[in-house]
N, C-alpha and C positions, 0 to 999 in steps of 0.2 A: 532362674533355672540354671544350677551348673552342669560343666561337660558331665559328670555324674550326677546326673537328676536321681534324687531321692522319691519323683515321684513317677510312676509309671502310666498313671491314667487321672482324666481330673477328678475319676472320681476317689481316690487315691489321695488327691490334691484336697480336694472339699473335706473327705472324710477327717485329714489333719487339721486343717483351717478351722473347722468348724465344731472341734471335739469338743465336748459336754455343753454344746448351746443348740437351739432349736433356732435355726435364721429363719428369716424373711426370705419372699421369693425377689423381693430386693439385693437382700443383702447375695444370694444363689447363683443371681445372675453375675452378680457384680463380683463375684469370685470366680464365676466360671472365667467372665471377659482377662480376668487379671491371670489368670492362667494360661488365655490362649495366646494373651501377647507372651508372659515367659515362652510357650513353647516353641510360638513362631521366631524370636529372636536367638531362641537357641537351637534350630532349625537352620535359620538362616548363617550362623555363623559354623556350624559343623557343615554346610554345604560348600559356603566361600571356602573350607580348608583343603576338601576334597578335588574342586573342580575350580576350573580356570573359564572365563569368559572372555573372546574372543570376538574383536565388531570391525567388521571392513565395509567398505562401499561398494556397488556395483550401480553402470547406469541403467535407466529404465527400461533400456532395452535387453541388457543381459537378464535383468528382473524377469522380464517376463516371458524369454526362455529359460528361464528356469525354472518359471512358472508353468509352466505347460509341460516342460518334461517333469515335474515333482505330477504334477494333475495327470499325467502319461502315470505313471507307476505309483498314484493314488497315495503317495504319501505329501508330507509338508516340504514347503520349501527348504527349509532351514536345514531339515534331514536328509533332505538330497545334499546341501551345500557340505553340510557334515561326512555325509557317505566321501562326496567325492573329495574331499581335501584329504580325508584321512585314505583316501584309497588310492592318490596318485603316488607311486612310486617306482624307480628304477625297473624292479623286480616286476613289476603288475607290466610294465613296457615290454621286457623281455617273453614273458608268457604271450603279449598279444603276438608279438614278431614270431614266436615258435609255432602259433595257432595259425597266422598268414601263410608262411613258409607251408606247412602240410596241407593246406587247402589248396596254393597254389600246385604244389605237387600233385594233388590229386588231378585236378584241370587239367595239366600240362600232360598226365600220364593218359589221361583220359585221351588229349589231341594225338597224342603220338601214335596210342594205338586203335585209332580209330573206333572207340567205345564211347557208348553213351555217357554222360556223365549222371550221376544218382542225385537229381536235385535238393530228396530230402538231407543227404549225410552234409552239402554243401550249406544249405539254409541254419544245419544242426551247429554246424561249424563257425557261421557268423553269426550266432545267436550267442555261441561261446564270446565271440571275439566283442560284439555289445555290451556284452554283460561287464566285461573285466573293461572296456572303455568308461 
């Protein structure tokens, strides 16, 4: 199968293979399998062009928090490792700093003038500040 496969489906594939003869369910199968290796290897090598694979270590202990926070927000590990490599950056630092600063100012405004503080806008605010951590 090339980068331009000529064919679109196996049955597409069979229908050429096998023009003016009536196969076996031998011969069927045995065209199907030879079709699904072409497609798998040309599968596999239009994904190698696209994407990059990426393999580091961690101990078993970082393992398995990070097992439990992926199991915390129900997705795979791998997806959290991915979220968060792709998500640490200068920029994302700066936003939690601008998100601390206003909460602190609310607290602070709050002590000064002798006001309650509004639990939920504070909880709203480190839920913000979790998220982008």
């Amino acid at each position: 199968m090339e980068k331009n496969s000529k064919y679109k489906s196996v049955h597409e594939y069979m229908d050429v293979f096998f023009t003016g003869e009536n196969p076996s369910d031998k011969e069927i199968k045995k065209a199907k399998e030879t079709y699904r290796k072409l497609y798998q290897k040309h599968y596999r090598e239009t994904y190698k062009e696209n994407h990059t694979q990426i393999t580091f270590r961690v101990s078993k202990h970082q393992f398995g928090q990070l097992k439990e926070c992926a199991k915390q927000k129900k997705i795979k590990v791998t997806t959290l490792a991915k979220q968060r490599a792709l998500k640490t950056t200068a920029n994302d630092n700066v936003k939690v700093k601008i998100q601390l600063s206003e909460l602190m100012d609310i607290i602070e405004e709050a002590l000064y003038k002798n006001r309650g503080i509004d639990p939920i806008s504070i909880l709203n605010g480190l839920e913000k500040i979790e998220e982008q951590l």
